[in-house]
PDBQT receptor file of N, H, CA, C and O in Angstrom, charges set to zero:
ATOM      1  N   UNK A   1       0.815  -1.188   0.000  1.00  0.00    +0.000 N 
ATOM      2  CA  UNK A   1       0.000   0.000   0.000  1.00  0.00    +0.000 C 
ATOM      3  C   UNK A   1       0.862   1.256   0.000  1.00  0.00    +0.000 C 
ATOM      4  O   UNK A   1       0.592   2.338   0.521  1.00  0.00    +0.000 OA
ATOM      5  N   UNK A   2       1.867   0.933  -0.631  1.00  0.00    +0.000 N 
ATOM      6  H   UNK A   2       2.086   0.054  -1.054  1.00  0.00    +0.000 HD
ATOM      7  CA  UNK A   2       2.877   2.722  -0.572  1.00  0.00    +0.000 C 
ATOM      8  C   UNK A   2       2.322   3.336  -1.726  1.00  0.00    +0.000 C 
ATOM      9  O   UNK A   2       1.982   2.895  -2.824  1.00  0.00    +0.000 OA
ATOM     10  N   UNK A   3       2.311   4.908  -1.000  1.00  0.00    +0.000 N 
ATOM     11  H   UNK A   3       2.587   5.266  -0.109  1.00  0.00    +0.000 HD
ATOM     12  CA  UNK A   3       1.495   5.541  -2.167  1.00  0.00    +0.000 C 
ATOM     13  C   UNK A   3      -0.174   6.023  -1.706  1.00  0.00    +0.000 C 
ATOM     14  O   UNK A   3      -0.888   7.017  -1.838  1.00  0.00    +0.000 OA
ATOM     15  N   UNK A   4      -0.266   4.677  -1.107  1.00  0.00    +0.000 N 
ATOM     16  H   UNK A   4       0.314   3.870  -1.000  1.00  0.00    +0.000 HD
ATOM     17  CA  UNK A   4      -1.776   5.165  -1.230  1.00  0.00    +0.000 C 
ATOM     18  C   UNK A   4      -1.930   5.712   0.346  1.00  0.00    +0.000 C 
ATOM     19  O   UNK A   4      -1.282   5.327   1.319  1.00  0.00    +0.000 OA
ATOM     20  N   UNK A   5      -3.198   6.933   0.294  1.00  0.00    +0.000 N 
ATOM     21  H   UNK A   5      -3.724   7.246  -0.496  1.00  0.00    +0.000 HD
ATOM     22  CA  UNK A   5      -3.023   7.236   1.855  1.00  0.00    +0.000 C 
ATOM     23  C   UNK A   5      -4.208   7.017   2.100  1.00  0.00    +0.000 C 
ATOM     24  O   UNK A   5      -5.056   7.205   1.228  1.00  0.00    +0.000 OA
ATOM     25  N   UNK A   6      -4.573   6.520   3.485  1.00  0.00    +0.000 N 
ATOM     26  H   UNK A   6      -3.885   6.367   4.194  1.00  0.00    +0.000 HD
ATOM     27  CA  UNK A   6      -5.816   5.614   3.972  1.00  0.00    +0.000 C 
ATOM     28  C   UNK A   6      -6.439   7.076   4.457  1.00  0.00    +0.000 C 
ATOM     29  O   UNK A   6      -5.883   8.141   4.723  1.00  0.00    +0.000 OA
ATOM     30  N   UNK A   7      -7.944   6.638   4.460  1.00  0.00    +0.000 N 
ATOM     31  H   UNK A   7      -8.396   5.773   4.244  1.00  0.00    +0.000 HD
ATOM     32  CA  UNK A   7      -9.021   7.847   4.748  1.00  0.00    +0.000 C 
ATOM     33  C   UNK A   7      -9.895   6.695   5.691  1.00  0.00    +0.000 C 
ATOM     34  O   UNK A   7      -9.936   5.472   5.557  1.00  0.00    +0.000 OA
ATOM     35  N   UNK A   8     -10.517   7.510   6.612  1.00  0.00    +0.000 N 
ATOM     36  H   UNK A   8     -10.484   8.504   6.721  1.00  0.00    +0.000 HD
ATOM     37  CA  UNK A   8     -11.488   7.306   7.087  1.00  0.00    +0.000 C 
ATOM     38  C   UNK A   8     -12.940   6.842   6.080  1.00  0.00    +0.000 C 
ATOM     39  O   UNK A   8     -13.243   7.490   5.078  1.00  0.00    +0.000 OA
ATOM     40  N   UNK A   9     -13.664   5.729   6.514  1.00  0.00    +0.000 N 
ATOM     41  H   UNK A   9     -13.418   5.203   7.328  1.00  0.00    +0.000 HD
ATOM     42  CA  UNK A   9     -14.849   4.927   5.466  1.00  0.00    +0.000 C 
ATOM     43  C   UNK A   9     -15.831   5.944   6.260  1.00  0.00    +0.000 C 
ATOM     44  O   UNK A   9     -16.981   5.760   5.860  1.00  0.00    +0.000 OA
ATOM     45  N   UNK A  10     -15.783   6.691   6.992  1.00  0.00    +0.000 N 
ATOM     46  H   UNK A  10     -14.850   6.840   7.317  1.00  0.00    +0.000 HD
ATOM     47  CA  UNK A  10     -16.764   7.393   7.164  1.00  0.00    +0.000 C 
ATOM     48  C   UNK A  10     -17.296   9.484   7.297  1.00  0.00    +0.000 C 
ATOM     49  O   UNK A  10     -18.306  10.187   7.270  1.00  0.00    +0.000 OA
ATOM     50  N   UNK A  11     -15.414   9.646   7.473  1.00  0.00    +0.000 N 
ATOM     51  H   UNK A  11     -14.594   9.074   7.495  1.00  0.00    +0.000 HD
ATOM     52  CA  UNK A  11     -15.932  10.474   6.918  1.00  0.00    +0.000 C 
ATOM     53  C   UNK A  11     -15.350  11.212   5.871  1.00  0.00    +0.000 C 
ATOM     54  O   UNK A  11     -15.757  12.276   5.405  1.00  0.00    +0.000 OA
ATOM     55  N   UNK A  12     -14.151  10.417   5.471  1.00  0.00    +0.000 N 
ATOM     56  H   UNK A  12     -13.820   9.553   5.849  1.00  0.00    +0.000 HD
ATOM     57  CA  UNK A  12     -13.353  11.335   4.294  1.00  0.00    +0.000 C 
ATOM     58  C   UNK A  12     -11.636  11.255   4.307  1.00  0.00    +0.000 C 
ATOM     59  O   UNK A  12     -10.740  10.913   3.535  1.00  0.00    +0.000 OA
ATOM     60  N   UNK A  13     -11.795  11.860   5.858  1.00  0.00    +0.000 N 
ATOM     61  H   UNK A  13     -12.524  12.137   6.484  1.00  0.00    +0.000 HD
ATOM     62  CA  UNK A  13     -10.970  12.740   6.273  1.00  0.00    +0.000 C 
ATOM     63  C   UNK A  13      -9.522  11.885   6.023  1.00  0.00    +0.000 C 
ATOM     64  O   UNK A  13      -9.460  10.718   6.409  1.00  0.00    +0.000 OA
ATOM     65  N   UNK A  14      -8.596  12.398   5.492  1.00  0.00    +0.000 N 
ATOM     66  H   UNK A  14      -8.646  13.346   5.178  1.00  0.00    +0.000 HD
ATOM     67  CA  UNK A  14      -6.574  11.133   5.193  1.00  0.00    +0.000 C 
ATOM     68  C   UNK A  14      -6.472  10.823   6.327  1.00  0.00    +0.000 C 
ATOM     69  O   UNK A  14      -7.411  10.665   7.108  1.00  0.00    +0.000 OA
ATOM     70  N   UNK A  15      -5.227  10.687   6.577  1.00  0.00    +0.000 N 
ATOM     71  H   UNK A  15      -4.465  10.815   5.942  1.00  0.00    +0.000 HD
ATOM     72  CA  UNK A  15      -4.788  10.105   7.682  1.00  0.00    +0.000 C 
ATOM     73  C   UNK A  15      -4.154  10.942   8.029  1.00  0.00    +0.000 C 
ATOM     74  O   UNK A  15      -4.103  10.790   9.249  1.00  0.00    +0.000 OA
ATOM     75  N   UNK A  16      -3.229  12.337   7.601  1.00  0.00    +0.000 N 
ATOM     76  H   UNK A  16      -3.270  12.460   6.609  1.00  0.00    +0.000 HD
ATOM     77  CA  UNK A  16      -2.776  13.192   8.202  1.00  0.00    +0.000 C 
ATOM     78  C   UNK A  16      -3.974  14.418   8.926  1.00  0.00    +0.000 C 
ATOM     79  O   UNK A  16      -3.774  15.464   9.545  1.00  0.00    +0.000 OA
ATOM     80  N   UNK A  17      -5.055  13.816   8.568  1.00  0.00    +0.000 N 
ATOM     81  H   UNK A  17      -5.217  12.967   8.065  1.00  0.00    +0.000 HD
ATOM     82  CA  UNK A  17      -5.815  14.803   9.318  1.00  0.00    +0.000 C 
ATOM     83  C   UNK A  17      -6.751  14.868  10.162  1.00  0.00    +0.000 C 
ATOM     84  O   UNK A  17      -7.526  15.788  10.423  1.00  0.00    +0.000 OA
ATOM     85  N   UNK A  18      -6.600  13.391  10.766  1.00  0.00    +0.000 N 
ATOM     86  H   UNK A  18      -5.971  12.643  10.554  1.00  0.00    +0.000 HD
ATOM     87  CA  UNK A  18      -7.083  12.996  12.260  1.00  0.00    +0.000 C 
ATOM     88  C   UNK A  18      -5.520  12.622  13.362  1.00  0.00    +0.000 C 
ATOM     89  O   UNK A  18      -4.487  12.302  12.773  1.00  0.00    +0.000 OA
ATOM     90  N   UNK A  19      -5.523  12.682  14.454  1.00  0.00    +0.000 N 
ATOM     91  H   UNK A  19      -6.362  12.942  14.932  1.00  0.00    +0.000 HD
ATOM     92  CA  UNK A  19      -5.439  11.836  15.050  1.00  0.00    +0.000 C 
ATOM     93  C   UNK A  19      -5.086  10.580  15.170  1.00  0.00    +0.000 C 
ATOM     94  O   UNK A  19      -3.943  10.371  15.577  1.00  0.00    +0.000 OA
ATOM     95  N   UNK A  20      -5.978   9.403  14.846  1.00  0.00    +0.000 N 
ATOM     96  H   UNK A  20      -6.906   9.573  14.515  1.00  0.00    +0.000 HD
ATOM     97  CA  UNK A  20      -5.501   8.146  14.560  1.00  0.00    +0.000 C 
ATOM     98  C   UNK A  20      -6.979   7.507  13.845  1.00  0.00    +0.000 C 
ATOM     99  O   UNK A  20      -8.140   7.914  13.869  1.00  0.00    +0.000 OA
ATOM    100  N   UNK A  21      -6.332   6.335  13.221  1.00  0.00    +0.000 N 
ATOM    101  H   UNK A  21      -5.389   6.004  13.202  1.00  0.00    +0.000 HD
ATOM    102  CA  UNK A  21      -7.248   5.838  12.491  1.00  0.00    +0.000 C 
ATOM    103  C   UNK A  21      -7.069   4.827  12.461  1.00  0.00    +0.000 C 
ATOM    104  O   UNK A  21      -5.899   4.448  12.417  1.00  0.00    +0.000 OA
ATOM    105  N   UNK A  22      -8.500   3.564  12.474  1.00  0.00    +0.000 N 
ATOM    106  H   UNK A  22      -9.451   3.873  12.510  1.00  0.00    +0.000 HD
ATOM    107  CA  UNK A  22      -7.884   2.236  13.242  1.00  0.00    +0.000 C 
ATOM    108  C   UNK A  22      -8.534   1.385  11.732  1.00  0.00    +0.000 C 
ATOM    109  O   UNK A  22      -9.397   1.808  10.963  1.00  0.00    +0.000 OA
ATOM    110  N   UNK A  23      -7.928   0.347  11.682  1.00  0.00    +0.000 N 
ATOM    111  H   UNK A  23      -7.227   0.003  12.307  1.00  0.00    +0.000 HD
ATOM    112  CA  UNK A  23      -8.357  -0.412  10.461  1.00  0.00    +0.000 C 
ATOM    113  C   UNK A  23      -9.389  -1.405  10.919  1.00  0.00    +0.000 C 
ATOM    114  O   UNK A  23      -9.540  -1.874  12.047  1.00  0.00    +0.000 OA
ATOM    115  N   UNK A  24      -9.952  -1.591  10.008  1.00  0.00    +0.000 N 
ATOM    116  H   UNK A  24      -9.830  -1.209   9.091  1.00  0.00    +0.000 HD
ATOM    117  CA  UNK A  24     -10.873  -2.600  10.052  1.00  0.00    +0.000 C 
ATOM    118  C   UNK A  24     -10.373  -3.623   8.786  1.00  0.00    +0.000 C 
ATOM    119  O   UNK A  24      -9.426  -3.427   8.024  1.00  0.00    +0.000 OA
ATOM    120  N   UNK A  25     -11.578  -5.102   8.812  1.00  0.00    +0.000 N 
ATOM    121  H   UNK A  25     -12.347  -5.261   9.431  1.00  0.00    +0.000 HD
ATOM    122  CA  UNK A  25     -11.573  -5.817   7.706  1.00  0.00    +0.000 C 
ATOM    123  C   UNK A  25     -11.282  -4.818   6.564  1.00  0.00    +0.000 C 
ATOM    124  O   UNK A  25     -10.160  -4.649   6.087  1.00  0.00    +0.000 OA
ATOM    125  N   UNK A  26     -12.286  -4.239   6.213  1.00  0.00    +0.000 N 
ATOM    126  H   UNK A  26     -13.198  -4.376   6.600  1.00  0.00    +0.000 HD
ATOM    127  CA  UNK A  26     -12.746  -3.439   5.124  1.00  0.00    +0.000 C 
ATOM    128  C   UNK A  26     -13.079  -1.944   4.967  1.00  0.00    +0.000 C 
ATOM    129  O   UNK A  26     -13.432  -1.359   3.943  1.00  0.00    +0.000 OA
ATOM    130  N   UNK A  27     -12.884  -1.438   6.246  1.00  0.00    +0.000 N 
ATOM    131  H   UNK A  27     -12.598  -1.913   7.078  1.00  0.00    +0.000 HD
ATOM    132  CA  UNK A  27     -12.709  -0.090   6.198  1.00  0.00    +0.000 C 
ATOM    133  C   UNK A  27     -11.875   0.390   7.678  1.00  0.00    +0.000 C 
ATOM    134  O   UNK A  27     -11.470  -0.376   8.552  1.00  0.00    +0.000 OA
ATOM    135  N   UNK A  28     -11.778   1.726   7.655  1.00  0.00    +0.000 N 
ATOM    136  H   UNK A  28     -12.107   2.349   6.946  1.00  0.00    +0.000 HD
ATOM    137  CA  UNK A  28     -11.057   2.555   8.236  1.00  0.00    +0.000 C 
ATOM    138  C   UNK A  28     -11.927   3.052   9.214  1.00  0.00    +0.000 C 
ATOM    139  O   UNK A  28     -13.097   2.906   8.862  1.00  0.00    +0.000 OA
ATOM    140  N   UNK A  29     -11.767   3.728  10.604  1.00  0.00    +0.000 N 
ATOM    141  H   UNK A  29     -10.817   3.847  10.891  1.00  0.00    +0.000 HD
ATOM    142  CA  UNK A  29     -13.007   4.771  11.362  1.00  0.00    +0.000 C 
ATOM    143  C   UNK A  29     -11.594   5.638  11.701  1.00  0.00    +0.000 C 
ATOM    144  O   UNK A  29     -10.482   5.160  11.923  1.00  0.00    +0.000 OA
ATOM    145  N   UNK A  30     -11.958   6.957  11.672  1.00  0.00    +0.000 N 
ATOM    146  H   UNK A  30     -12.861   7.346  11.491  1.00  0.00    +0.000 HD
ATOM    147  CA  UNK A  30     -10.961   7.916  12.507  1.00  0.00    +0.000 C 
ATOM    148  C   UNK A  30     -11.894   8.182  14.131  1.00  0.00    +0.000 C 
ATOM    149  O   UNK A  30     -13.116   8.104  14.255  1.00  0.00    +0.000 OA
ATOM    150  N   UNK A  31     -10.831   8.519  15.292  1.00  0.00    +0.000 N 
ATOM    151  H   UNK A  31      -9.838   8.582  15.191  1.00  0.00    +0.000 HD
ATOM    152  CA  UNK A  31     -10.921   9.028  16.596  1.00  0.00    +0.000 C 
ATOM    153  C   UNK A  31     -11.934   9.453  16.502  1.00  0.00    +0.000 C 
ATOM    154  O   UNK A  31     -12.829   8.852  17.098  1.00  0.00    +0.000 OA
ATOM    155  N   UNK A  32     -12.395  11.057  15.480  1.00  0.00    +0.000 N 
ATOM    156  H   UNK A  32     -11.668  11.545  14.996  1.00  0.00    +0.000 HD
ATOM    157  CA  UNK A  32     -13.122  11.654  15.532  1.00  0.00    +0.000 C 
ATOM    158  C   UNK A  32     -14.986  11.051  15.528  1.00  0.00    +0.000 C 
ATOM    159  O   UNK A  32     -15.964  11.336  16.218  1.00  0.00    +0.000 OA
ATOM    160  N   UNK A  33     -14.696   9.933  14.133  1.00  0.00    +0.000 N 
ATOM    161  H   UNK A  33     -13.902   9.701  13.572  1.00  0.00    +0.000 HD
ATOM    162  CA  UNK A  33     -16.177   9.361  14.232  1.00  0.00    +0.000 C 
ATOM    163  C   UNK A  33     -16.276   8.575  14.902  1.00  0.00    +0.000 C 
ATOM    164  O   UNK A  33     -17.422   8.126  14.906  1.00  0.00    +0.000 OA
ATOM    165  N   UNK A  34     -15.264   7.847  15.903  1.00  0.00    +0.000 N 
ATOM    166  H   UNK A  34     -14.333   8.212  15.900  1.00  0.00    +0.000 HD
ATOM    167  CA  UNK A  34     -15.457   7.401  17.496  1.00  0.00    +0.000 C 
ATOM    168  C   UNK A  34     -15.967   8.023  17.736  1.00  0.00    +0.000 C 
ATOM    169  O   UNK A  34     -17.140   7.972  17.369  1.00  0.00    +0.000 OA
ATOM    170  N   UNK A  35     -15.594   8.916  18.395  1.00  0.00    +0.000 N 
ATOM    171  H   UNK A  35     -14.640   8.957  18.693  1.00  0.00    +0.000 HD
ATOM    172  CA  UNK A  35     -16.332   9.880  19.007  1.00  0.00    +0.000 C 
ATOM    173  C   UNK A  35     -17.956  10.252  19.185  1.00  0.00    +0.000 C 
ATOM    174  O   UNK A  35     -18.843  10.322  20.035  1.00  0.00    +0.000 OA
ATOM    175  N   UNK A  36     -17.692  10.437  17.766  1.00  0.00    +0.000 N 
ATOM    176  H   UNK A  36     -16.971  10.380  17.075  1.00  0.00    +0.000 HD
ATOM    177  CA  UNK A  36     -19.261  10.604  17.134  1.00  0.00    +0.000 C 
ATOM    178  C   UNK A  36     -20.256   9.500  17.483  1.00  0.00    +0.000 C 
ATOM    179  O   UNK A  36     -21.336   9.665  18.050  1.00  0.00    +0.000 OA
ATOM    180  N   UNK A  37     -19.710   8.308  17.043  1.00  0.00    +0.000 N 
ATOM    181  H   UNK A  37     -18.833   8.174  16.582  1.00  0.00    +0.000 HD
ATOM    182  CA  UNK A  37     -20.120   6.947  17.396  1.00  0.00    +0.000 C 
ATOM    183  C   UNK A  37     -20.628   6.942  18.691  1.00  0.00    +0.000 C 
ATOM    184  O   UNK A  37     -21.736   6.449  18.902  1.00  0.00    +0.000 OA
ATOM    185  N   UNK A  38     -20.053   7.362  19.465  1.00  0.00    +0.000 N 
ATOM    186  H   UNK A  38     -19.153   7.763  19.294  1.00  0.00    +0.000 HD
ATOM    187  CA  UNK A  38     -20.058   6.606  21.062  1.00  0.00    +0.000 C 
ATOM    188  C   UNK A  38     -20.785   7.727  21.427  1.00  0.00    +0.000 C 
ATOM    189  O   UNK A  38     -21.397   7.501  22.471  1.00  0.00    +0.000 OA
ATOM    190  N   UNK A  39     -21.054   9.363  20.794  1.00  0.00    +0.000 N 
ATOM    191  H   UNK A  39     -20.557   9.547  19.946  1.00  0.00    +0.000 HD
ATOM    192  CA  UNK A  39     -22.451  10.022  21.742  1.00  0.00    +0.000 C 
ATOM    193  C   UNK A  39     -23.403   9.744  21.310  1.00  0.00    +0.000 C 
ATOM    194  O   UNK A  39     -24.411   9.953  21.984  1.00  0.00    +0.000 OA
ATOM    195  N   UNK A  40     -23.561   8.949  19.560  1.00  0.00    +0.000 N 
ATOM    196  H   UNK A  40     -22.742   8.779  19.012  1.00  0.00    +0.000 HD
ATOM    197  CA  UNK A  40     -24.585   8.132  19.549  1.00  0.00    +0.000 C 
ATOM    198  C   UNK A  40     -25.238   7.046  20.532  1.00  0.00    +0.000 C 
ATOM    199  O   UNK A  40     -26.352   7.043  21.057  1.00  0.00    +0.000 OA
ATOM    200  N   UNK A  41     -24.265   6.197  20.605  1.00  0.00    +0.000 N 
ATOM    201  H   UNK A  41     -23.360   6.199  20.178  1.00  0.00    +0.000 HD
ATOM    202  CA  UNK A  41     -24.853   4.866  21.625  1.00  0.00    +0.000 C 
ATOM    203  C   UNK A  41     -25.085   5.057  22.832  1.00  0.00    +0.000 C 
ATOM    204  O   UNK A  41     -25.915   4.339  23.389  1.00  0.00    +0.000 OA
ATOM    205  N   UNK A  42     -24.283   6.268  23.679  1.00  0.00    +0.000 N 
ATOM    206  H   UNK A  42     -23.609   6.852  23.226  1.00  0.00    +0.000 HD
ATOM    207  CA  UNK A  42     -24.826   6.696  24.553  1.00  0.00    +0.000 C 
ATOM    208  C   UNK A  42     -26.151   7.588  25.032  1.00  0.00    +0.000 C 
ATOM    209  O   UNK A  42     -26.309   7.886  26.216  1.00  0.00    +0.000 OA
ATOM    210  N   UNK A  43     -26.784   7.854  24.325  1.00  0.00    +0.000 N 
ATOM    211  H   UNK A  43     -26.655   7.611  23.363  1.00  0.00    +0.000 HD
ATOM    212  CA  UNK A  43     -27.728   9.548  23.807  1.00  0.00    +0.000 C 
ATOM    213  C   UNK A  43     -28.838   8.345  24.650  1.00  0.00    +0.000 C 
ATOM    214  O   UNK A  43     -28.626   7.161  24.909  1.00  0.00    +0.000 OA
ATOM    215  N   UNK A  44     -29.844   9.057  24.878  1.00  0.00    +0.000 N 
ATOM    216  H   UNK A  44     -30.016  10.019  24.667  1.00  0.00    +0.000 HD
ATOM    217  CA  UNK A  44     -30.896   8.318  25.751  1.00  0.00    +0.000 C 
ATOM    218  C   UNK A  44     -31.963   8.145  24.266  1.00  0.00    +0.000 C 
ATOM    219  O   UNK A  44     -31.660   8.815  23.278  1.00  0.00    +0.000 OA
ATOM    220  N   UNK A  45     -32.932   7.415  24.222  1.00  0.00    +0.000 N 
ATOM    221  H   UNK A  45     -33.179   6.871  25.025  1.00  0.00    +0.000 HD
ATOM    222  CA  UNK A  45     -33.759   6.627  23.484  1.00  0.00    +0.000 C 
ATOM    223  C   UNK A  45     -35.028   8.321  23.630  1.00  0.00    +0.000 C 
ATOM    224  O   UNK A  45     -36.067   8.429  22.978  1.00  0.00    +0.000 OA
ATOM    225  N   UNK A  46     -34.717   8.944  24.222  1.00  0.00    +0.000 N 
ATOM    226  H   UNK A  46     -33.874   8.856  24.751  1.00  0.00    +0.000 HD
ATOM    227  CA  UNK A  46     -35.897  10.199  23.827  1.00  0.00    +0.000 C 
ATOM    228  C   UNK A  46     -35.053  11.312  23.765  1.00  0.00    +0.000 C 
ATOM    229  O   UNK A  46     -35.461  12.425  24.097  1.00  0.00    +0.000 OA
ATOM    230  N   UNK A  47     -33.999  11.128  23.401  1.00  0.00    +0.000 N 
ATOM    231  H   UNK A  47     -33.668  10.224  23.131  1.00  0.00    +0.000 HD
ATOM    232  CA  UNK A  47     -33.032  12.669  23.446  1.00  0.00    +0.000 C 
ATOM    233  C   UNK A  47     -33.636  13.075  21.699  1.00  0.00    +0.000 C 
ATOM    234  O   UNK A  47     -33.318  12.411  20.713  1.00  0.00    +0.000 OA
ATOM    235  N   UNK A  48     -34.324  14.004  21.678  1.00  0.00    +0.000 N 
ATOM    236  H   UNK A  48     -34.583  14.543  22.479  1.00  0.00    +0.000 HD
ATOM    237  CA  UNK A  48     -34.391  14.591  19.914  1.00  0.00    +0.000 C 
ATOM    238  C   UNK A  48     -33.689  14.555  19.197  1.00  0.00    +0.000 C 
ATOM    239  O   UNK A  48     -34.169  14.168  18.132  1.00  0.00    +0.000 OA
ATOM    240  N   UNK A  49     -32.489  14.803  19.150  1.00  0.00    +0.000 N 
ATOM    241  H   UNK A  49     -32.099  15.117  20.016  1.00  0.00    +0.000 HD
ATOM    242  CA  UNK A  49     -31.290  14.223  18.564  1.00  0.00    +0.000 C 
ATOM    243  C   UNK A  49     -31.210  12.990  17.993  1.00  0.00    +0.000 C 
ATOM    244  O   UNK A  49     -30.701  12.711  16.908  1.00  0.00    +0.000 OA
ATOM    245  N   UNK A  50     -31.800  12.182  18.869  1.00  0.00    +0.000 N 
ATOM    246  H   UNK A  50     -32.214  12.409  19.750  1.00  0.00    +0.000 HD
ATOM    247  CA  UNK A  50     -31.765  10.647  18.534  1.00  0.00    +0.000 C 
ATOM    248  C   UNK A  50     -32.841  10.318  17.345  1.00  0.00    +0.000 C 
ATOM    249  O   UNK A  50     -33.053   9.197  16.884  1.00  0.00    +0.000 OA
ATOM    250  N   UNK A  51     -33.549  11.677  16.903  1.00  0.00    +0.000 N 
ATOM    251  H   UNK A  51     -33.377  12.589  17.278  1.00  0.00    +0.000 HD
ATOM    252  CA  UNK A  51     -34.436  10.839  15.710  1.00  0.00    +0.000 C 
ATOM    253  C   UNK A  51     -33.901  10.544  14.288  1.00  0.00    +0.000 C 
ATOM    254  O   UNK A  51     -33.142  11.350  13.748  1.00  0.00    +0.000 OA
ATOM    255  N   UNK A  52     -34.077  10.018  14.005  1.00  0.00    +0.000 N 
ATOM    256  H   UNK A  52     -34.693   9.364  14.443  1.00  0.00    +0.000 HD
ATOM    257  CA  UNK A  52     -33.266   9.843  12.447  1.00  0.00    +0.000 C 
ATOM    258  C   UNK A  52     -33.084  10.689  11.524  1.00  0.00    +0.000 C 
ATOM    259  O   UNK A  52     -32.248  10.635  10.623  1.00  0.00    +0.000 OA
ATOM    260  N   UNK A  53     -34.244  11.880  11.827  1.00  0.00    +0.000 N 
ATOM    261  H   UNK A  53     -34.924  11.924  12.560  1.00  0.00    +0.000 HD
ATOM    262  CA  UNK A  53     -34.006  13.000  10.369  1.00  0.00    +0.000 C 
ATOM    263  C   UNK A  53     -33.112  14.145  11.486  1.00  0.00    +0.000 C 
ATOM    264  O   UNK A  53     -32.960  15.248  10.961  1.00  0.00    +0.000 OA
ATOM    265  N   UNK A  54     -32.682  14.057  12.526  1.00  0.00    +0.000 N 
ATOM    266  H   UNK A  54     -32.805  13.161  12.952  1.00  0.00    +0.000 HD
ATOM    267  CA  UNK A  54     -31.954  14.758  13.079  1.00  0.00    +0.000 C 
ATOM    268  C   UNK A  54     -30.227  14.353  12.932  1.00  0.00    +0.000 C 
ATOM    269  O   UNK A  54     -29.374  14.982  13.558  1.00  0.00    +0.000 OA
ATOM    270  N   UNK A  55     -29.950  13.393  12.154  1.00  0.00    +0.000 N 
ATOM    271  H   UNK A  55     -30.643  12.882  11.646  1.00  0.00    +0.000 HD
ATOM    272  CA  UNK A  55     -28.707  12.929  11.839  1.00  0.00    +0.000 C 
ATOM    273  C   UNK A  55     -28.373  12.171  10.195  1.00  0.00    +0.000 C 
ATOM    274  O   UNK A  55     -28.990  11.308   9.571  1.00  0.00    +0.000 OA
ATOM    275  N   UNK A  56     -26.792  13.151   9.797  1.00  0.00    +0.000 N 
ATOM    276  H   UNK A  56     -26.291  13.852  10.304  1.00  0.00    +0.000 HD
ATOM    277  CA  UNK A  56     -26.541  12.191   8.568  1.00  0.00    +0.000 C 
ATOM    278  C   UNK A  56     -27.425  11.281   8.275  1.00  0.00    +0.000 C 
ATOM    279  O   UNK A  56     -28.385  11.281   9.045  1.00  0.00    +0.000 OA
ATOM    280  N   UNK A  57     -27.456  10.382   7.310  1.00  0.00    +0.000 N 
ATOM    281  H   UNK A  57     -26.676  10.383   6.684  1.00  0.00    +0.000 HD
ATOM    282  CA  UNK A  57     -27.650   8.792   6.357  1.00  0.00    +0.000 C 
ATOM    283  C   UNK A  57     -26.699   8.162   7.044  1.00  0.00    +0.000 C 
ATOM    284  O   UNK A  57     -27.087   7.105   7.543  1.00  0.00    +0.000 OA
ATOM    285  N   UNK A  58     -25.309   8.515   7.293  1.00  0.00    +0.000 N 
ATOM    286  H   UNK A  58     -24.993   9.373   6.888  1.00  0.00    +0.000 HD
ATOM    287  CA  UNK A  58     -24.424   7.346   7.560  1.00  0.00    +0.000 C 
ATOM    288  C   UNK A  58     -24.131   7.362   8.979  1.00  0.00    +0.000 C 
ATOM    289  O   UNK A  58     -23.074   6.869   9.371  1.00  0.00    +0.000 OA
ATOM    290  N   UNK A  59     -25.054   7.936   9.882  1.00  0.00    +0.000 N 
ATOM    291  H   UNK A  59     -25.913   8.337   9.563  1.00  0.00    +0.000 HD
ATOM    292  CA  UNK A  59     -24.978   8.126  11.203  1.00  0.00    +0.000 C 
ATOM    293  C   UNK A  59     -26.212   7.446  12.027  1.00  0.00    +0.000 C 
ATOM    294  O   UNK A  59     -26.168   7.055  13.193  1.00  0.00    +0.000 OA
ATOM    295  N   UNK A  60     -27.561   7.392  10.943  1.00  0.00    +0.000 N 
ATOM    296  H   UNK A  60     -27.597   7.710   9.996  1.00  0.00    +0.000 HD
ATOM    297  CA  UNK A  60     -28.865   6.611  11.360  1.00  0.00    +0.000 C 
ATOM    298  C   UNK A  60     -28.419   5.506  12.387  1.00  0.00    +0.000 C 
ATOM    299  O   UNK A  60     -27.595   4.598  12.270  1.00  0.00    +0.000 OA
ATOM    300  N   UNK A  61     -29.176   5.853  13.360  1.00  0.00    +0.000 N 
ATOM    301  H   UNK A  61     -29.845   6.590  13.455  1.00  0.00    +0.000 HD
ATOM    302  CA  UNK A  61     -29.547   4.369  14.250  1.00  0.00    +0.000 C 
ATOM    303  C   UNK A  61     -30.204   3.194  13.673  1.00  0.00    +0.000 C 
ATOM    304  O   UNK A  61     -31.316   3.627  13.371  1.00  0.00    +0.000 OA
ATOM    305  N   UNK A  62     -30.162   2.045  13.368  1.00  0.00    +0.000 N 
ATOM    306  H   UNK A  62     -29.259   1.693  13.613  1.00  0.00    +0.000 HD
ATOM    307  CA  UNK A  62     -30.812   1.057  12.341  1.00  0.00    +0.000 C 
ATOM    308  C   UNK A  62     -31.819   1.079  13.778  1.00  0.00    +0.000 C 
ATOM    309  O   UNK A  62     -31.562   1.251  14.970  1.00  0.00    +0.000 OA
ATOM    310  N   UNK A  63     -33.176   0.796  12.955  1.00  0.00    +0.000 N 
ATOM    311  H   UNK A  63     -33.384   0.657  11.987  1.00  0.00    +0.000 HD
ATOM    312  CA  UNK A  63     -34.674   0.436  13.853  1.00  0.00    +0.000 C 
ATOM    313  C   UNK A  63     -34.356  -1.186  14.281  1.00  0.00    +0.000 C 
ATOM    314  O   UNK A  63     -33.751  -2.146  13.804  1.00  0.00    +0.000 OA
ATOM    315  N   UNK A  64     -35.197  -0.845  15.545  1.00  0.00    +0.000 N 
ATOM    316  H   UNK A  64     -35.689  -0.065  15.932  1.00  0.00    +0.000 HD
ATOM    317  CA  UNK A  64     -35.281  -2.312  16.427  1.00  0.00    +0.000 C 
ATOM    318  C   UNK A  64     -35.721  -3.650  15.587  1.00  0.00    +0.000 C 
ATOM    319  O   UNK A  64     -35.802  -4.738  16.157  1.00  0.00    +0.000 OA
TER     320      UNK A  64
C-alpha cells in the first residue's frame, strides 16, 4: 500500500488529518467518528437528537 493514503470509510478525512485511524476488515473509522459513534450509543432513546431526520444517512440508528 505505498502511495496510497488511507481515509477514514466514514468520513473522508486522510490520515494526516485525524489523530488516529484504526483499520478494520474493510474499512477505516478515525478518533473523531469514534467519538461521534459513542455520543450516539450513549444519547438516551428520547433525546431529539436521537431521531433519524436529526442525523446524517451514515450516522442513522438502524430500527429495532
Amino acid at each position: 500500500m505505498i502511495g496510497k493514503k488511507l481515509r477514514c470509510s466514514f468520513c473522508g478525512k486522510g490520515e494526516d488529518q485525524v489523530r488516529k485511524l484504526v483499520a478494520g476488515a474493510k474499512a477505516h473509522i478515525c478518533d473523531e467518528c469514534v467519538a461521534i459513534a459513542d455520543r450516539i450509543m450513549k444519547a438516551s432513546p428520547d433525546d431529539p437528537g436521537d431521531s433519524p431526520a436529526a442525523k446524517p444517512p451514515s450516522w442513522r440508528v438502524p430500527p429495532k
